[in-house]
PLY file of the C-alpha trace (Angstrom):
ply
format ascii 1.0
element vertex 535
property float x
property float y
property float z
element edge 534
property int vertex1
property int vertex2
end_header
8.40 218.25 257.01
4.84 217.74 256.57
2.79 219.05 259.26
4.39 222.56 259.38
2.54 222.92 255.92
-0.40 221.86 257.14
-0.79 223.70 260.15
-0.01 227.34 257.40
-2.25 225.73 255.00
-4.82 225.58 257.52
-3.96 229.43 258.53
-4.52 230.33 254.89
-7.85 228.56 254.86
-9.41 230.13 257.74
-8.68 233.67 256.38
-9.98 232.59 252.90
-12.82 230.70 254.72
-13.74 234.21 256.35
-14.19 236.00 253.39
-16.98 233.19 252.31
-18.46 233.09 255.22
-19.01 237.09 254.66
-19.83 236.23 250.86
-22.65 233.50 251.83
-24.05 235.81 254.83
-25.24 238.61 252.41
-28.99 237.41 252.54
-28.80 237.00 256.13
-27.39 240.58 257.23
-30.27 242.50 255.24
-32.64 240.84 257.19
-31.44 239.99 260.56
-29.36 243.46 260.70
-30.92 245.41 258.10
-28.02 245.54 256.06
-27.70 247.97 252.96
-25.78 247.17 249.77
-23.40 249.69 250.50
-23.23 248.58 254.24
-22.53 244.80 252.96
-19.45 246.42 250.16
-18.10 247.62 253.32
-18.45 244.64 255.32
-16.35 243.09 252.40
-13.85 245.70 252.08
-12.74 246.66 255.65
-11.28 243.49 256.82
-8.63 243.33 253.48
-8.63 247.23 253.92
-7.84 246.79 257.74
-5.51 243.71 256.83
-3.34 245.45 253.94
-2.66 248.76 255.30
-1.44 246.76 258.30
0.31 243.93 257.07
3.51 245.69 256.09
3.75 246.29 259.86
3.34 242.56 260.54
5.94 241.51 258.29
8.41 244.12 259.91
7.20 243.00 263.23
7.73 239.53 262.15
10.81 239.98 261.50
11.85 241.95 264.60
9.80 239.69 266.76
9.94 236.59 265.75
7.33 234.64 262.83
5.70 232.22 265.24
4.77 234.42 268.20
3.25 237.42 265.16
1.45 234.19 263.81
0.18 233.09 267.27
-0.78 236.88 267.43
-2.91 236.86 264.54
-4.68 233.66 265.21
-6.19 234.62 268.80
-7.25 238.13 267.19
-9.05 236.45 264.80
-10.60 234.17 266.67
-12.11 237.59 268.96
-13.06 238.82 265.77
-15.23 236.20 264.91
-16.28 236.10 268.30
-17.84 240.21 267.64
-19.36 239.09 264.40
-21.28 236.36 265.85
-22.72 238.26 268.61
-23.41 242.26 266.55
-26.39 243.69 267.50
-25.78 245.85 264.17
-23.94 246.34 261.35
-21.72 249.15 262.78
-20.67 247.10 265.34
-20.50 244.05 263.02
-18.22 246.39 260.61
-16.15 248.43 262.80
-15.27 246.05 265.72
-15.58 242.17 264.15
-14.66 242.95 260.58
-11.38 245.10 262.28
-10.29 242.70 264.59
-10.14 239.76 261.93
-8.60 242.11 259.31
-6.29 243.02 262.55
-5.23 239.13 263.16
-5.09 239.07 259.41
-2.56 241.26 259.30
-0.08 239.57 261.59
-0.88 235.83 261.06
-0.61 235.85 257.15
2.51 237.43 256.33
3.60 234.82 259.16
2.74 232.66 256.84
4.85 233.23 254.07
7.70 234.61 256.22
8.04 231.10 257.98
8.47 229.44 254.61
11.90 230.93 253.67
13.02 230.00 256.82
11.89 226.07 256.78
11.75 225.26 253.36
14.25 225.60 250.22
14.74 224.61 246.48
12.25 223.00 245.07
10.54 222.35 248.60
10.48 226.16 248.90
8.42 226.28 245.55
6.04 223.33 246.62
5.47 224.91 250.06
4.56 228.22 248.46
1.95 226.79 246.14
0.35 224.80 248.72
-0.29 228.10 250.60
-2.06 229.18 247.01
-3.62 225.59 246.84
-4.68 226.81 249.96
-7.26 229.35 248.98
-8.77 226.25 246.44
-8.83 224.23 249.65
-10.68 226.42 252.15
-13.67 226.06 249.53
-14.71 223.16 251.40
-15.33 225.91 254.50
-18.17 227.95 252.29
-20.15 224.67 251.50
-19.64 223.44 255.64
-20.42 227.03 256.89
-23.37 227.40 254.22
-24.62 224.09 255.87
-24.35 225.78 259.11
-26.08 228.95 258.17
-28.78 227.20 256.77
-29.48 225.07 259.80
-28.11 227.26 262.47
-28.49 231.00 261.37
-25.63 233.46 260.65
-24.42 234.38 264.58
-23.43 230.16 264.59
-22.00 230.64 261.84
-18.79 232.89 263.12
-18.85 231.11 266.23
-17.44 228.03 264.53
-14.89 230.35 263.30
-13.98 231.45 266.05
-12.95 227.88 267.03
-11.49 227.35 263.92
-9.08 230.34 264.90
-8.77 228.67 268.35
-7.79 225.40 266.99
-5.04 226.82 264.59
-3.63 228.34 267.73
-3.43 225.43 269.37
-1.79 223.96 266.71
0.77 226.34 266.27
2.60 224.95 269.42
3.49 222.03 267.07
5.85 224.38 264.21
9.41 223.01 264.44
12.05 225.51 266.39
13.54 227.48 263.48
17.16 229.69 263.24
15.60 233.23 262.32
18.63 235.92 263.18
17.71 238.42 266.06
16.65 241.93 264.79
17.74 244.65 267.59
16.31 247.07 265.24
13.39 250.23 266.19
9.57 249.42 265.23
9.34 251.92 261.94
6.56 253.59 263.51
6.38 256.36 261.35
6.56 254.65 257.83
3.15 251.94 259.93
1.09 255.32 260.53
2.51 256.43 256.69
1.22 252.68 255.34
-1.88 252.65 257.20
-3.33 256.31 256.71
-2.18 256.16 252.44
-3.64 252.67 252.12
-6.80 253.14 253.96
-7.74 256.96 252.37
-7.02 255.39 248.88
-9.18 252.34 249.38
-11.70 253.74 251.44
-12.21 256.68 248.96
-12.34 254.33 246.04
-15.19 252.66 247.93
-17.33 255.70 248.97
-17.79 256.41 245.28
-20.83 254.08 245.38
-22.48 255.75 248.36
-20.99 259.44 248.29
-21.02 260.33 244.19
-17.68 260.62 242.50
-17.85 264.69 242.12
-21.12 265.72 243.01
-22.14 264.80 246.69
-24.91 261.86 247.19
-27.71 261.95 249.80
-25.38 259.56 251.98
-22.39 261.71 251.55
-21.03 262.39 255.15
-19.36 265.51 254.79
-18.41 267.48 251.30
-15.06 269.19 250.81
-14.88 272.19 248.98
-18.59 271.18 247.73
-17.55 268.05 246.12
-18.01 264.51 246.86
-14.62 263.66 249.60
-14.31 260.18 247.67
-11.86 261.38 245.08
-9.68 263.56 247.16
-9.70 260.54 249.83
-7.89 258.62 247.16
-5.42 261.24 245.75
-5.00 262.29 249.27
-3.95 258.08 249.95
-1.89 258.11 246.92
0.45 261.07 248.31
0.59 259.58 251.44
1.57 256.43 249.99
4.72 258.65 248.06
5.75 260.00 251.15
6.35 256.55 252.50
8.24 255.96 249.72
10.33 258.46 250.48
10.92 258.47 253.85
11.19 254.44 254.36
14.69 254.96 251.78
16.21 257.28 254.74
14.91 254.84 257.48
16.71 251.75 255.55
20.01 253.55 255.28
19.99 254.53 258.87
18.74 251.18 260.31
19.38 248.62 257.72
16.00 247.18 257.59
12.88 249.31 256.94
9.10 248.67 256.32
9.54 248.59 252.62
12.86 247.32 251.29
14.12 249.51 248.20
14.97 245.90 247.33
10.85 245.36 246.57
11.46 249.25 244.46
13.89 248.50 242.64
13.40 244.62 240.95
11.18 244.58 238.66
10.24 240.82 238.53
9.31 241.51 242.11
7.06 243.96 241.26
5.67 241.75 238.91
4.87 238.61 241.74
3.79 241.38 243.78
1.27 242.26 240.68
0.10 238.78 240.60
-0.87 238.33 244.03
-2.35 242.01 243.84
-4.71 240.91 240.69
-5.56 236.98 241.92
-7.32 238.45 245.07
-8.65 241.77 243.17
-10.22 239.01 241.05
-11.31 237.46 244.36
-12.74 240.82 245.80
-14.81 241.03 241.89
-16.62 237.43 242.82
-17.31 238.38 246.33
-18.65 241.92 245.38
-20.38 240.89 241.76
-21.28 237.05 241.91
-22.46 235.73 245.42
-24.71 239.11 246.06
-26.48 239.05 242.59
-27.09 235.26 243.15
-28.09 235.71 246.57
-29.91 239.07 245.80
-31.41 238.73 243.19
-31.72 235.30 241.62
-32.87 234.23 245.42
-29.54 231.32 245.39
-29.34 229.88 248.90
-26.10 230.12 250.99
-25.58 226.31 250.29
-26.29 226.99 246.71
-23.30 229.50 246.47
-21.23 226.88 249.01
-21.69 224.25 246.08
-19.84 227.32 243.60
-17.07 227.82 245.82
-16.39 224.14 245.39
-16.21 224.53 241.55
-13.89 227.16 241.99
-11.90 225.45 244.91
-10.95 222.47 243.34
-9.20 223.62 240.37
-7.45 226.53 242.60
-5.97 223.47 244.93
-5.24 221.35 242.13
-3.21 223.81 239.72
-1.60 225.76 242.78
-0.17 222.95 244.03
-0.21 220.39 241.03
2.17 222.67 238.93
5.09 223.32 240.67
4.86 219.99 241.93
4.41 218.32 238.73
6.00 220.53 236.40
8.74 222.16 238.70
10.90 223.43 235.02
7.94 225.18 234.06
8.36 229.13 233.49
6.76 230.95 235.91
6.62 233.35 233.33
4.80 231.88 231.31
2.32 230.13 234.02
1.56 233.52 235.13
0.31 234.82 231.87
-1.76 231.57 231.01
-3.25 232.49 234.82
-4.24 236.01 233.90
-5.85 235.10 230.68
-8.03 232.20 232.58
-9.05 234.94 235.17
-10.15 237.03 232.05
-11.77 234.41 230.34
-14.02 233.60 233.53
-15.07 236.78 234.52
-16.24 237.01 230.94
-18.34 234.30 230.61
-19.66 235.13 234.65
-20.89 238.33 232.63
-22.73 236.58 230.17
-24.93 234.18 232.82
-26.17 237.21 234.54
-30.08 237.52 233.17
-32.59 239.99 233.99
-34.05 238.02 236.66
-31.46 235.92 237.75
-28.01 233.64 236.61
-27.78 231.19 234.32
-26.49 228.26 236.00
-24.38 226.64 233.37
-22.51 230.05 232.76
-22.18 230.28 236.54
-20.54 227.17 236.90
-18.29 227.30 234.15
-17.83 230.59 234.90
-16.62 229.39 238.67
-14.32 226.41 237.21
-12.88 228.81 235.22
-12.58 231.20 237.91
-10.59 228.31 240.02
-7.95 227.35 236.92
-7.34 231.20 236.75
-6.40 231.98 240.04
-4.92 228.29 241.15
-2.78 228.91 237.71
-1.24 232.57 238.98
-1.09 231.45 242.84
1.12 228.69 242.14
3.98 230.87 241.15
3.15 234.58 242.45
4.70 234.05 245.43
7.69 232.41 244.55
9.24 234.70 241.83
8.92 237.05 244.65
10.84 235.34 246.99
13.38 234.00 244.12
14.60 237.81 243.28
14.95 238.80 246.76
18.31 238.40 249.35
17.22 235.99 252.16
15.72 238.35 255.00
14.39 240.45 252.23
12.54 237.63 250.73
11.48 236.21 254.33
9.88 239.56 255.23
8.05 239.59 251.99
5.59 238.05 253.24
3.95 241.41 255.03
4.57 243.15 251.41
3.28 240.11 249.78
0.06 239.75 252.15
-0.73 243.92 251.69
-0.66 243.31 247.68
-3.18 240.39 248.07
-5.22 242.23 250.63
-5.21 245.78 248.89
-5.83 243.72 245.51
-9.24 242.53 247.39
-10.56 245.17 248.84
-9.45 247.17 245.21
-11.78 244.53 243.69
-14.30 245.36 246.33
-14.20 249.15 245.93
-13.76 249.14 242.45
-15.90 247.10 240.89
-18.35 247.76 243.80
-18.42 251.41 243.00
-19.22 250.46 238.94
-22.14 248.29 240.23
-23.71 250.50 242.46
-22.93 253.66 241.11
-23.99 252.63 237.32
-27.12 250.90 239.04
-28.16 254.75 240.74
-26.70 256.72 237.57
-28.66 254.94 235.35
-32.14 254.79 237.17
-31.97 258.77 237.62
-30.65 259.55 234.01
-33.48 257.20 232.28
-36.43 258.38 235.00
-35.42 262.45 234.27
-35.67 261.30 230.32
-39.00 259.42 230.28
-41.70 261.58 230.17
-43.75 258.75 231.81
-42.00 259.53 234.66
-43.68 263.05 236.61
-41.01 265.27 237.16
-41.97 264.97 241.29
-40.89 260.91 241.59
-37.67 261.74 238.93
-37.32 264.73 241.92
-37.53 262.00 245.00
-35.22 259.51 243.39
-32.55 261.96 243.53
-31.88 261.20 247.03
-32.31 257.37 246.44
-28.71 255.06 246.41
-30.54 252.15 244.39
-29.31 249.12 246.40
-28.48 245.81 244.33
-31.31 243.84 245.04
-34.65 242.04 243.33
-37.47 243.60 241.98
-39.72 243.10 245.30
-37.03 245.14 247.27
-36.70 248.00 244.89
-40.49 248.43 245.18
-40.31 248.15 248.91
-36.94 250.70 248.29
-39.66 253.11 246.43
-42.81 252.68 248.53
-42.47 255.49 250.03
-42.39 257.94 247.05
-46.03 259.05 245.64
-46.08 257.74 242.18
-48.65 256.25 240.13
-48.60 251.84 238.97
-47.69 252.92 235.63
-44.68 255.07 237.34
-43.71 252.02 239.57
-43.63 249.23 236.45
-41.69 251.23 234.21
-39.10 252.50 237.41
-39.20 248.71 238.27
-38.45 247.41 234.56
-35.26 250.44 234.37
-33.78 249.41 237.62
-34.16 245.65 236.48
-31.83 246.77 232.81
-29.72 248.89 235.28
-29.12 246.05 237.36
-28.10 243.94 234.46
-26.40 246.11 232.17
-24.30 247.56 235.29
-23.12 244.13 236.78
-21.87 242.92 233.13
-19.99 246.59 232.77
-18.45 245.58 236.39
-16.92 242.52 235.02
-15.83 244.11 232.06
-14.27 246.41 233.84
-12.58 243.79 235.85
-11.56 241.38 233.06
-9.80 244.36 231.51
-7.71 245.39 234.68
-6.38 241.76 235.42
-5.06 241.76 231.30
-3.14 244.65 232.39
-1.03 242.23 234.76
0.92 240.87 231.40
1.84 244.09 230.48
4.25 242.87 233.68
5.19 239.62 233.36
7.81 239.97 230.98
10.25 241.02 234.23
9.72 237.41 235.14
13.43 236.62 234.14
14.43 234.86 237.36
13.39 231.29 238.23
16.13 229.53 240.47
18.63 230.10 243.04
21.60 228.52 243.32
22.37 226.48 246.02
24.33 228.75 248.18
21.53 231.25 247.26
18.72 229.27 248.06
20.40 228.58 251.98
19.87 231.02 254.69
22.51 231.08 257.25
21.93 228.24 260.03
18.51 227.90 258.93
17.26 223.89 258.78
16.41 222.80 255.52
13.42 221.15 255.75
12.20 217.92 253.27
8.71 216.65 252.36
10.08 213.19 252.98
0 1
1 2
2 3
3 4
4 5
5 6
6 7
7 8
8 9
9 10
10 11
11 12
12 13
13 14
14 15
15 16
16 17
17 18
18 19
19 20
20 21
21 22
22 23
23 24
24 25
25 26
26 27
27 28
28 29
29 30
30 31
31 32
32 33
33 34
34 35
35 36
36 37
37 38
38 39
39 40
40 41
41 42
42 43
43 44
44 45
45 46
46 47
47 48
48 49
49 50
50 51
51 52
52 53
53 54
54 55
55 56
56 57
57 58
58 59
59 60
60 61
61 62
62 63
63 64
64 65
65 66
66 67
67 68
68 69
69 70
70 71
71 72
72 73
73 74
74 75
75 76
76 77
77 78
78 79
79 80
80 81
81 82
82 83
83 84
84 85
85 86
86 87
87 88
88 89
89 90
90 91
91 92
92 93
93 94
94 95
95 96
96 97
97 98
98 99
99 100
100 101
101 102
102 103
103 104
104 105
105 106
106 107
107 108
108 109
109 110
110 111
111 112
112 113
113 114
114 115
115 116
116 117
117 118
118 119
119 120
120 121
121 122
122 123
123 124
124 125
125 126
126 127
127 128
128 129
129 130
130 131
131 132
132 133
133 134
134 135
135 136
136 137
137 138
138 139
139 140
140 141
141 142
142 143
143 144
144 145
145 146
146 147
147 148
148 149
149 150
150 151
151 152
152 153
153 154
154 155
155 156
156 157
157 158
158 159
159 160
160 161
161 162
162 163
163 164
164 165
165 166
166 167
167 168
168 169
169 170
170 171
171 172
172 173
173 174
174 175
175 176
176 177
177 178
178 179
179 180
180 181
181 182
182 183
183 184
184 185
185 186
186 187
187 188
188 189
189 190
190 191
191 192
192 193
193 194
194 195
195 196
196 197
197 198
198 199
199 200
200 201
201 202
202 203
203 204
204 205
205 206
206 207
207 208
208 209
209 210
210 211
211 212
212 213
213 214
214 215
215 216
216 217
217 218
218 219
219 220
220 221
221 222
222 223
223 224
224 225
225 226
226 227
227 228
228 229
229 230
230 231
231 232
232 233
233 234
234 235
235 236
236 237
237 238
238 239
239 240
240 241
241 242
242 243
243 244
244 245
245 246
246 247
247 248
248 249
249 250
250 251
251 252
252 253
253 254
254 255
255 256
256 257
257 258
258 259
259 260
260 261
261 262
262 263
263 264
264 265
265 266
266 267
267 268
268 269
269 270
270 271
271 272
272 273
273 274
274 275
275 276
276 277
277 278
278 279
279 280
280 281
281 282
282 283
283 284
284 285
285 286
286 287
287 288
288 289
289 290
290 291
291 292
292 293
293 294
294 295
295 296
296 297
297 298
298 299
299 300
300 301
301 302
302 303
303 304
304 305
305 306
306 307
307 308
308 309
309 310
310 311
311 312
312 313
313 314
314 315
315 316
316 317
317 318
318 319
319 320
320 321
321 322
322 323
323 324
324 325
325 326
326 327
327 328
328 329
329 330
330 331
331 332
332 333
333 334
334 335
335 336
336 337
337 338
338 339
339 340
340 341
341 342
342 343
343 344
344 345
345 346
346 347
347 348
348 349
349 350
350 351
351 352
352 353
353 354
354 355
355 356
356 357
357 358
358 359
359 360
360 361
361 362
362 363
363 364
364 365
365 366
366 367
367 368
368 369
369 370
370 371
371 372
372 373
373 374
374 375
375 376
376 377
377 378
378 379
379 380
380 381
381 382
382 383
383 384
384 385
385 386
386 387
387 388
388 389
389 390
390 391
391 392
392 393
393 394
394 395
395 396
396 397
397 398
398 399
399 400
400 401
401 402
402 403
403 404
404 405
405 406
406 407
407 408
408 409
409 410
410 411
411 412
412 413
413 414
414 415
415 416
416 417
417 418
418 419
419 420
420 421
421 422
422 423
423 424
424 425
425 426
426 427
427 428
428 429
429 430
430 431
431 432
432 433
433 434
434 435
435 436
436 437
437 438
438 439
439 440
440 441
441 442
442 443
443 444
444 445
445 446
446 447
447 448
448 449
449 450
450 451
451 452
452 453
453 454
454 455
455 456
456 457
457 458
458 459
459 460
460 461
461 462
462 463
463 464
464 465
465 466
466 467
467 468
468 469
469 470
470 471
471 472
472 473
473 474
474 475
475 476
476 477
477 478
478 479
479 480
480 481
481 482
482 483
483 484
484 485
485 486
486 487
487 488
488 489
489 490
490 491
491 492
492 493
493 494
494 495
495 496
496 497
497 498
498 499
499 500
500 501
501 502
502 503
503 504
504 505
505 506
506 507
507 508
508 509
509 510
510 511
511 512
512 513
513 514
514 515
515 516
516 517
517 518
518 519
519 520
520 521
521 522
522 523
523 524
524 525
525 526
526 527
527 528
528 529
529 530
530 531
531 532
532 533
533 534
């Protein structure tokens, strides 16, 4: 069956699409909103923040529920979200209503997604299905370069509108997925291990990102509140990560009791499902680096248009499609083993040589595209098998409701990426500014004084001294302060993608689990469910 794909493919592609929308509008909400670098980070992070500390819940609820009416779910609440995006009056509103409601539909239309595949598709079908859903974030490029288009022509608010009848239209749609066997689960809603999920995930990601804004130990002038006189970003995080162990904990007792829980000890306790859950984890924290490092400083600061980045996304969309779908396809004995290491090293590879176009005043565009291409072979190379050697090491209904545990990886990868690499940027930018103004003895000791309460936004040279007007200072001051935050800039952003390079080479310190690459027929059969052809 054909046009079930299509209709999931399409899913996939409007939540990818979202997140370039977001990536192309960073021009746009500084000056129609007034958005702040920090505000925009946010802006990236909360909808994959929002989306992976729920999407565990979705895949239970999935599972409970039923797939197709959590999908339909997902679709209309992300089709309101858009809806509050298009018409914020500011970027609180734009943050903490539109950006929540699409990372709320998020969270119950994708791991739809990949829990309706187990149940339609199986064999080698169930292998080509999955990496058309990764051929699906290649895919949605073309929505970037279209909704660039728009936002050039039309502004930003007409932007999420058409969006929001994307959303629409995949609902509509949706009435056309075949009737499917999935077994009745009488089972309670795990409501304890959700609020256990939710509260770990978001305190660790949401302290990793206030490390940018609030200081890492010693408060910022932003900082909200301190706790025990220290910054709260770090204990948010620890604070996440024992929530996080709890849930561990507790969701083992819940299985035994109820027979299905949140989070399988079947997910625990496999190691080469740790490892696909790894892969997705790193192929969207390398998506949350590009959206956090690349399309700002182009926009930012080398003054790229939103169809200018659109034209990148292509680059990087076309290899993503054409590997994520081309190699199981193609090569369907290949070891996903070994496809998943050539993947990471690709990813590496391209963030390296993204490092080396960034320039003092700009990008080079050669080592952007490349860069991008490279980008797309990376991540079309790991998304072709991630999912799968998840689903291949898992009992049926465990690898069905995957998909919610599969979906939170990918999700908390991103808005990892976001925080992350985010915090380097914007943290080394501020650091590094305020250590090299206190050293020069250009620099009066009454500006080096004032820019201690200055977060130095990533941004060009015009806005910094705009950033700095305000501060009493001499020309002399405000060239050399200029020319530091300019090396800052530059040396900082290169240091982020270092940093990120380095953490997705970690990922084949995993792969080696990878032992599992077929199920045998009985195996591959769920109970009564129809097994669905591409012919």
């Amino acid at each position: 069956m054909v046009l079930p794909i299509i209709i999931l493919i399409l899913a996939q592609m409007g939540a990818t699409g979202d997140n370039g929308a977001l990536s192309l509008a960073a021009s746009a909400l500084t000056h129609d909103l007034g958005a702040t670098t920090s505000e925009i980070q946010l802006a990236n992070m909360i909808y994959p923040l929002v989306g992976g500390a729920f999407m565990i819940a979705g895949g239970l609820a999935g599972t409970i529920i039923g797939w197709k009416k959590t999908f339909r779910g997902g679709a209309l609440l992300c089709a309101a979200g858009e809806v509050a995006l298009a018409l914020a009056p500011n970027m609180t509103v734009f943050i903490w209503v539109g950006r929540v409601l699409v990372g709320f539909g998020a969270s119950f239309m994708i791991p739809s997604v990949l829990g309706l595949i187990p149940l339609m598709y199986h064999g080698t079908n169930r292998a080509v299905a999955f990496g058309c859903i990764g051929a699906a974030s290649g895919l949605s490029a073309v929505l970037p370069l279209m909704l660039g288009v728009v936002m050039e022509t039309a502004g930003m608010r007409a932007t999420f509108m058409v969006l929001g009848a994307y959303f629409l239209m995949v609902f509509a749609v949706s009435w056309s997925l075949p009737r499917i066997e999935q077994p009745a689960e009488h089972l309670p809603f795990d409501g304890i291990g959700v609020a256990l999920a939710a509260a770990g995930l978001f305190l660790l990601l949401i302290g990793l990102s206030g490390i940018s804004s609030w200081g890492l130990i010693e408060p910022l002038a932003g900082c909200p509140f301190t706790i025990a006189g220290i910054s709260p970003a770090l204990p948010c995080a620890v604070l996440g990560i024992v929530v996080l162990a709890a849930l561990v904990h507790v969701e083992q007792g819940v299985e035994k009791k109820n027979g299905i829980a949140l989070l399988p000890s079947s997910f625990l306790r496999t190691p080469q499902v740790l490892a696909g859950l790894t892969a997705n984890a790193l192929t969207f924290f390398f998506m949350g680096a590009q959206s956090i490092l690349m399309a700002p400083y182009l926009q930012l600061v080398a003054g790229w248009t939103p169809i200018d980045v659109g034209v990148i996304s292509i680059v990087t969309g076309v290899p993503t499609f054409a590997l994520a779908l081309g190699i199981p396809k193609l090569a369907p004995r290949a070891n996903p083993r070994h496809v998943i290491q050539m993947g990471y090293l690709a990813m590496a590879c391209a963030l390296g040589i993204m490092a080396l176009s960034v320039t003092l005043a700009g990008a080079n565009p050669v080592g952007v595209y490349l860069g991008a291409f490279m980008a797309g072979v990376g991540a079309g190379t790991v998304s072709s098998h991630a999912s799968n050697v998840v689903a291949l090491a898992l009992p049926e209904r465990d690898a069905s409701q995957s998909g919610g545990i599969q979906s939170t990886m990918r999700n908390a990868g991103q808005a990892v990426g976001v925080a992350l690499l985010g915090a380097v940027l914007l943290f080394g930018i501020t650091s590094t500014v305020r250590a090299q103004a206190a050293a020069d003895p250009a620099i009066s000791p009454s500006v080096s004084q004032a820019l201690s309460d200055v977060t130095v936004n990533l941004g060009s040279d015009a806005e910094f001294r705009a950033q700095i007007a305000d501060i009493p200072m001499t020309k002399a001051e405000q060239r050399a302060l200029v020319s530091m935050q300019a090396q800052a800039r530059f040396d900082s952003t290169r240091i982020a993608y270092a940093v990120g390079a380095v953490i997705v080479l970690l990922g084949l310190a995993t792969t080696p689990a990878i032992k599992t690459t077929s199920k045998d027929a009985a195996g591959a059969s769920g109970a009564g469910a129809p097994k669905a052809s591409w012919h």
